[in-house]
N, C-alpha and C positions, 0 to 999 in steps of 0.2 A: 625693495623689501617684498619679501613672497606673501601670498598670501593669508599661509598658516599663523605667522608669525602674529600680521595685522588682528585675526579675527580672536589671536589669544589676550592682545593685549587690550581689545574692547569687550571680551570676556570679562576680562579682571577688573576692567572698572567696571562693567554690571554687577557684578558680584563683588565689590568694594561698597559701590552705593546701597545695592542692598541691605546687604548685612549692617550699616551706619543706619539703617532706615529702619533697623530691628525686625525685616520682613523678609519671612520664607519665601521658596522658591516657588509654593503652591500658593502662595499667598499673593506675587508679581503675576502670576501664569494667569490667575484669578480674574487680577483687573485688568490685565491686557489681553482676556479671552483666549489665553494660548495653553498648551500641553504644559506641565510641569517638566517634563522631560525634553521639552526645546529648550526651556528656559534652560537646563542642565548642559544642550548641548552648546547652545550660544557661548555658557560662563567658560566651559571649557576648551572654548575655540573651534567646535568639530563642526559646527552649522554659519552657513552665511545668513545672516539675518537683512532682511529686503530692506530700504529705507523705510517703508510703512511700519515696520514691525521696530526699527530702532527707535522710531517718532512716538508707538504707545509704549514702551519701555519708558522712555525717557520722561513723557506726561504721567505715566503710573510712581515713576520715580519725585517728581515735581521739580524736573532740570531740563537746561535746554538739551535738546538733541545732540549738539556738539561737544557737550560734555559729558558723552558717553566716546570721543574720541579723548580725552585729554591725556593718558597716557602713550597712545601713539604719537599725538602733536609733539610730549615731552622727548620720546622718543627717535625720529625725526628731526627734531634738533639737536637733539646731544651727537645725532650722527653727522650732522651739516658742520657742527662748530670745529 
């Protein structure tokens, strides 16, 4: 799987969890000390985000880190089966 593909679909669960969590994009960028406009560029796939920056994402969100993969995982498998 290329890359584009990966960083879209841990975009979308950023921006799934958020929005369930009732919190803006400046409101995540906030507690994880980052740009509002990273945050934009992660949910839409166009930034690699480091592991350090997936780990306060995921603590700002209140999940484990791995569950900002859980669509790719799904993914990933639906292609293996």
């Amino acid at each position: 799987m290329a890359a584009a593909p990966v960083l879209t679909l841990i975009g979308q669960t950023l921006r799934e969890m958020r929005t369930e969590r009732g919190m803006t994009q400046q409101q995540l960028a906030d507690l994880c000390e980052l740009h509002r406009t990273f945050i934009i560029s992660i949910e839409k796939g166009r930034q690699n985000a480091s592991a350090l920056t997936l780990i306060r994402l995921a603590a700002a969100l209140g999940v484990l880190p791995a569950e900002l993969f859980r669509a790719f995982t799904k993914h990933v498998m639906r292609s293996v089966s």
